[in-house]
N, C-alpha and C positions, 0 to 999 in steps of 0.2 A: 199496966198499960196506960192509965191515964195519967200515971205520972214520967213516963213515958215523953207522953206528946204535949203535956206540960214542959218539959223540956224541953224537945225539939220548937216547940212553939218561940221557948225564952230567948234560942239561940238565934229563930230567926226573926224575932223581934230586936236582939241586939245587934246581928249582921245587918236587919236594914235600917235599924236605927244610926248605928256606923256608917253605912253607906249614903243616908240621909245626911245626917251629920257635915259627912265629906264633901256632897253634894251641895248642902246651904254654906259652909265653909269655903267653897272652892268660890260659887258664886256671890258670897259680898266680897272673897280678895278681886275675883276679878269688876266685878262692879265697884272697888274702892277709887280706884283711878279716878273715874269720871265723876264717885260721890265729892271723895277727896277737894278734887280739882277745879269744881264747876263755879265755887264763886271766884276762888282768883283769877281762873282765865276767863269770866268776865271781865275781870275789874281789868286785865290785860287788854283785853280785846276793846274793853271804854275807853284806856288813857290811848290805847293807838290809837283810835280813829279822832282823837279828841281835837288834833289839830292838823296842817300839811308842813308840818317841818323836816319829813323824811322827802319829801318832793321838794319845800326852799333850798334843803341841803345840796339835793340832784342838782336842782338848776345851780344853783351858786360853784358847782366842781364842772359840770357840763358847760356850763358859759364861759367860765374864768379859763378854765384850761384847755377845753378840747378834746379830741380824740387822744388816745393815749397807749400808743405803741411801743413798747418794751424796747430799752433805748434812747427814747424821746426824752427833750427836757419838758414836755408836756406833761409825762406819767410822774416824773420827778417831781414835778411843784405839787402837782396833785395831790401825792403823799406825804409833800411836807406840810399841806393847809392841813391833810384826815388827820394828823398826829397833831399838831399845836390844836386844832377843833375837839378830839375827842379827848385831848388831857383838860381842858376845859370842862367836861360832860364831867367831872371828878371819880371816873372809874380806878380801881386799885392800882392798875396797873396800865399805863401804854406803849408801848416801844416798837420797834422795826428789829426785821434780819433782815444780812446784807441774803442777795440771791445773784449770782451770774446769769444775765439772761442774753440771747442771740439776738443781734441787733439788724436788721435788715432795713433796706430804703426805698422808698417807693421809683424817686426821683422824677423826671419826668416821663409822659408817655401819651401814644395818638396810635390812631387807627385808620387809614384813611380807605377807602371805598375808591380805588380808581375807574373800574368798570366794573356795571353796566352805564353808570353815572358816579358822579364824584359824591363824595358825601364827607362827614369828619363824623365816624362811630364813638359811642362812649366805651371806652374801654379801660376796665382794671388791671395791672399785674397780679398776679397770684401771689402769695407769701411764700418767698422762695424761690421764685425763681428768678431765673438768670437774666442779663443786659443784652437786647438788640447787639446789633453792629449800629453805629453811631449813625452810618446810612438808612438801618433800618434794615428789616426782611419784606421784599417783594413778593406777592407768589399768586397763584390760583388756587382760591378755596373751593376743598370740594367735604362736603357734610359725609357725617355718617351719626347712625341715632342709638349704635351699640359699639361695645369691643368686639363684639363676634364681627359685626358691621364690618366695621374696622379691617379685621384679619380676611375677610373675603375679598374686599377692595386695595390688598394692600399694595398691589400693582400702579393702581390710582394713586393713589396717597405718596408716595415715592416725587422728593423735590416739591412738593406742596404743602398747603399751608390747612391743617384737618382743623375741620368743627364740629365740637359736639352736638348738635342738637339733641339732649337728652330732656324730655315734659319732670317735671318735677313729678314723684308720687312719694314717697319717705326720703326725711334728709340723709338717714345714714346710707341707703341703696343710691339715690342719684350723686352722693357725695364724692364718691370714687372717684366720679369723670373730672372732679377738681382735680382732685389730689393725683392720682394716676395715670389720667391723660398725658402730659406731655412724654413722659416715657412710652406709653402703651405708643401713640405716635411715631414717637423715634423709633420704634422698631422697625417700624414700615416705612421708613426713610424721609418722615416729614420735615420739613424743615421750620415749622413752627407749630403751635396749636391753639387752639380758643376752645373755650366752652360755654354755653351757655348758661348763662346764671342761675346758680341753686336756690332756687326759690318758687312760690306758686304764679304770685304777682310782678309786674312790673310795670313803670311809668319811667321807661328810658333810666333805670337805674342797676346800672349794672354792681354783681356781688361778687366781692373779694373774699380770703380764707386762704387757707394753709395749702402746700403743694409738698410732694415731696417725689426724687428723682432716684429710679434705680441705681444700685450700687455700681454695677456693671454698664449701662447702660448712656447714650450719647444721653446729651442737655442738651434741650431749645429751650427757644422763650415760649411762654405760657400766659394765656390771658385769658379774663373773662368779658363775654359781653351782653347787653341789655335782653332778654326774651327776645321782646321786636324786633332787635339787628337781627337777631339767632333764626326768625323763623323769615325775614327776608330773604338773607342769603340762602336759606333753604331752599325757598322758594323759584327764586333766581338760579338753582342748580337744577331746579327741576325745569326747568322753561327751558333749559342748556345754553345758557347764558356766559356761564363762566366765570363769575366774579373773581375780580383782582386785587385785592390788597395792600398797602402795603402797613407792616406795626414796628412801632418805634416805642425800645423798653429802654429804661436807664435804671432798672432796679439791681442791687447789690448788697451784700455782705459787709458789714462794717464790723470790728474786733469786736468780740462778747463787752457787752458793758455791764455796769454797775445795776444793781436795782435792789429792791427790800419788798416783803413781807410785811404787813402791819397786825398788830394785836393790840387786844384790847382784853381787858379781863374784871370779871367780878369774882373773886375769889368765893371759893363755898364757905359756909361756915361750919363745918362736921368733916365734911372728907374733901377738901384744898384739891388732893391729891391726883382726884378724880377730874377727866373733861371733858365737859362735852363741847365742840368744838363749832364750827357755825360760821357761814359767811359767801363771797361769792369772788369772782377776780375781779382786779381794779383794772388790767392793761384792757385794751380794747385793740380793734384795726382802727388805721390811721383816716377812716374817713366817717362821717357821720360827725358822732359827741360820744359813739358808745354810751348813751341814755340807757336802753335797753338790753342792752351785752357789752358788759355787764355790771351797769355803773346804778343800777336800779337794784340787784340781787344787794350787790356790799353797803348800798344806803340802808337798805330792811332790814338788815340783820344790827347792823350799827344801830339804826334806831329801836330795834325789838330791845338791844342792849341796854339802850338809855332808858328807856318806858321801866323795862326790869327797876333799873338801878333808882327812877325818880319813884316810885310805889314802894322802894324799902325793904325789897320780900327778896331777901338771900337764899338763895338756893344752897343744899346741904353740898354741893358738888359746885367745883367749878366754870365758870363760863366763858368763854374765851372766844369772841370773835377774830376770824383772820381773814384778811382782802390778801390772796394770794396774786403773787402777779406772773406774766410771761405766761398764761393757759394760754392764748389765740396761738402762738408761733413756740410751742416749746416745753411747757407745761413745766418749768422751774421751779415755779412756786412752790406747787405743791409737792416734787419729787425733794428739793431741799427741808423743806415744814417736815415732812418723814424722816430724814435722814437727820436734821438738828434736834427733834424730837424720840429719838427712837427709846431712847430709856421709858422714856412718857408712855410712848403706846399703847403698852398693854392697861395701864391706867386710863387709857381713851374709852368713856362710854358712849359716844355715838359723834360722828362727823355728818355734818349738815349742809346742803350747796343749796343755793341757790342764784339759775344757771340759763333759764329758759326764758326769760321778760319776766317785769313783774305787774302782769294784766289779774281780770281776777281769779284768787286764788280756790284751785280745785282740791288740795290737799298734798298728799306727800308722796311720793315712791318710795321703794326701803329695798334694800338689799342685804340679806344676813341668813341669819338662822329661821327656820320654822317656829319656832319659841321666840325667837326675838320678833318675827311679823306680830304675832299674837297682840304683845305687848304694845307697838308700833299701832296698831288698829288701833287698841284704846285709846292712847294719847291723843290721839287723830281724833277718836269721837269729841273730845272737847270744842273739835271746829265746828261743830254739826252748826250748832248760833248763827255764822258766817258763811254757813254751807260750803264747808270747808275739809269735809272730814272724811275725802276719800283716801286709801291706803292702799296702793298699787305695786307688786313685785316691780323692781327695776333695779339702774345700776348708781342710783344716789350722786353721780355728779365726775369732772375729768378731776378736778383738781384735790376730790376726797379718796380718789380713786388710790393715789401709794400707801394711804394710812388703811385703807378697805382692804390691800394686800395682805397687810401683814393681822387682819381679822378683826378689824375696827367697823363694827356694823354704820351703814351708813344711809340717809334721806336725803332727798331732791325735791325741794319747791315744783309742786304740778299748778300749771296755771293754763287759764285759757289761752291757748297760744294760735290759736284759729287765724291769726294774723303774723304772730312773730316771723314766718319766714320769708315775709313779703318785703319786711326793712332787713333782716336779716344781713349785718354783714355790708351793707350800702348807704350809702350816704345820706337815705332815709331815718337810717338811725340818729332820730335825733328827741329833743325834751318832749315835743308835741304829742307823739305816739303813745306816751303814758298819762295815766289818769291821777290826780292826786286821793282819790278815795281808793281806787285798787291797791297801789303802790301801799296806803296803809292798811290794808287787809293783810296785805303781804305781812307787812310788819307783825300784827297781830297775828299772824299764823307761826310765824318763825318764831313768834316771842313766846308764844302760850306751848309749843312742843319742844321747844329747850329748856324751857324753865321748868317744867314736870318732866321732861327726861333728868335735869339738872337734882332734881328733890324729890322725886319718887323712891322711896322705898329699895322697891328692884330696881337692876340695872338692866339693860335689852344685852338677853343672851348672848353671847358669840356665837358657840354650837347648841 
């Protein structure tokens, strides 16, 4: 008997000794990340913030060149300064792919208020859409603040000129009335449409962005205008006023042009093979400087790259920043980077954007596996220093999105964006709206989670 329960005793001394075992085993590999890690993404996190040359850089490409619309010789110079500058920085590797990207034109364009009184409104063309008649479209605005709106009045709307008044609550829900509007309109026989600017704020600064028109479906012209025009005319329809308009577009189609992809790369020293890949898009819309969208994302990552490469710490895996271009009108960039890459892919350990401003940084999103979040959390605690180290399910970014397709886990730069959608897109977008301490948090955030993705041990799961 007693040797019995001497037994059973031993067996359950060495099941929970095992289980212990596993237990303290499981928890230093998961605690190794952050042991690992913590004094290099300090010394990361020192040399970013150490000076503003992620921000000289900004202004120096945002002043010289400008807005930078796929197409433009603006984007073009752009990318011929980021390659002669970053083979300077003496990284392994720099060079461009060509990309085809859709070239569209603003040209000129007015808005004018004939009655209740004359006015000259600020108004944007949408990206995509179609040219006025040279005289312009005349017409009576009459508001609606939904599509259901819309389909009740469609009697109304018939030879008129529809506006959206839609209040902003999430970009991607009020986003439709950009992009869908003018078809949603054409159904009901308008003969033009406006929307009001996607955004929270405004100071008479009306916001531009992508449109696009049903397959089947008539074309009008398509515009955006300031809040305050949007909630005038509202108002004036409510009074039964009648306002009369008239809008003058010259935007058009120009043959697909030329454009490039840029890369930059620090080769790993153990597995080359492997990429983790990082960066944000260089094109922008044609007004502003595109500072903030998204000429701030590809500065951070370029300099998270430089910082890496000035401290000497090679990552076991490669690193490879790409400014994709043609995301605002087209998303080329990144659908080509997939396709001239596709042997690589499955060698992809994580794709990186950063896409949203670069205010201060709240941590990452990630989109992947359950196993791979796990891991994604930890590297993320390394921000905690910079309070930095949140890790949010999401969908990592447009331009990482064809390489995320084919099962390339992928992260998104989270940032305080409590403001982004107020320049969003408008010609607010300009160097002011960034801070040169944030902008290097940024840096320091991009640099300390590619570089331990890059030389950690594991790689973030797929499945």
């Amino acid at each position: 008997m007693k040797k019995s329960i001497i037994l059973i005793f031993t067996a359950v001394i060495i099941v929970l000794g095992g289980t212990a075992y596993a237990v303290l085993s499981e928890s230093k590999e998961q605690a190794s990340i952050k042991e690992q890690y913590s004094d290099i993404a300090s010394k990361i996190i020192a040399a970013s913030l150490q000076d503003s040359n992620a921000y000289k850089r900004l202004s120096i490409m945002c002043d010289t060149y400008g807005p930078r619309i796929s197409g433009s010789q603006n984007l073009e110079k752009a990318i011929d300064w980021i390659l002669a500058t970053m083979k300077t920085d003496g990284f392994d590797t720099v060079y461009s792919e060509p990309v085809k990207v859709p070239h569209w034109v603003r040209g000129n364009e007015s808005l004018t208020l004939n009655s209740p009184f004359e006015k000259n409104i600020s108004v944007f063309s949408l990206g995509g859409s179609i040219a006025t008649p040279t005289k312009g479209v005349t017409g009576e605005v009459i508001v609606v603040h939904s599509f259901d709106e819309l389909a009740k009045r469609s009697k109304d709307a018939n030879g008129k000129i529809v506006l959206f008044n839609v209040p902003f609550t999430k970009y991607g829900e009020t986003v439709r009335y950009r992009v869908n509007g003018a078809s949603e309109a054409a159904k009901h026989g308008a003969i033009a449409s406006l929307v009001r600017s996607i955004g929270p704020a405004s100071l008479n600064t009306p916001h531009t962005g992508g449109m696009r028109y049903s397959d089947d479906g008539k074309k009008i012209p398509h515009a955006a205008i300031s809040i305050e025009d949007a909630e005038m005319l509202d108002r004036q329809c409510g009074l039964g006023l009648k306002p009369n308009v008239t809008l003058k577009l010259e935007s058009k189609f120009l043959p697909d042009a030329n454009s490039r992809n840029v890369i930059a790369e620090i080769r790993g020293s153990e597995k080359p093979e492997e990429i983790v890949v990082f960066g944000g898009h260089i094109d922008s819309w044609d007004v502003g400087q595109g500072a903030m969208d998204d000429g701030g994302g590809c500065i951070a990552a370029w300099e998270a790259l430089r910082v890496i490469k000035k401290l000497g710490i090679r990552p076991k895996r490669t690193l490879r920043v790409c400014f994709w271009t043609n995301e605002e009108n087209g998303l080329m960039g990144g659908k080509t980077y997939a396709k001239l890459h596709a042997k690589e892919i499955p060698n992809h350990v994580l794709a990186v954007e950063s896409d949203a401003g670069t205010f201060k940084p709240k941590g990452f999103d990630f989109g992947g596996s359950p196993k791979g979040m796990e891991l994604a959390k930890e590297i993320c605690s390394l921000l905690g220093m910079i309070d930095a180290s949140a890790c949010e399910e999401g969908s990592g970014g447009a331009d990482i999105g064809p390489v995320m397709e084919l099962g390339v886990p992928g992260m998104g730069l989270l940032v305080d964006d409590s403001k982004y959608f107020n320049y969003h897109h408008t010609n607010a977008d300009m160097m002011d709206k960034l801070n040169p301490r944030e902008l290097a948090l940024c840096t320091a955030s991009m640099a300390v989670l590619t570089y331990v993705a890059a030389d950690m041990p594991k790689k973030i799961q797929r499945k």
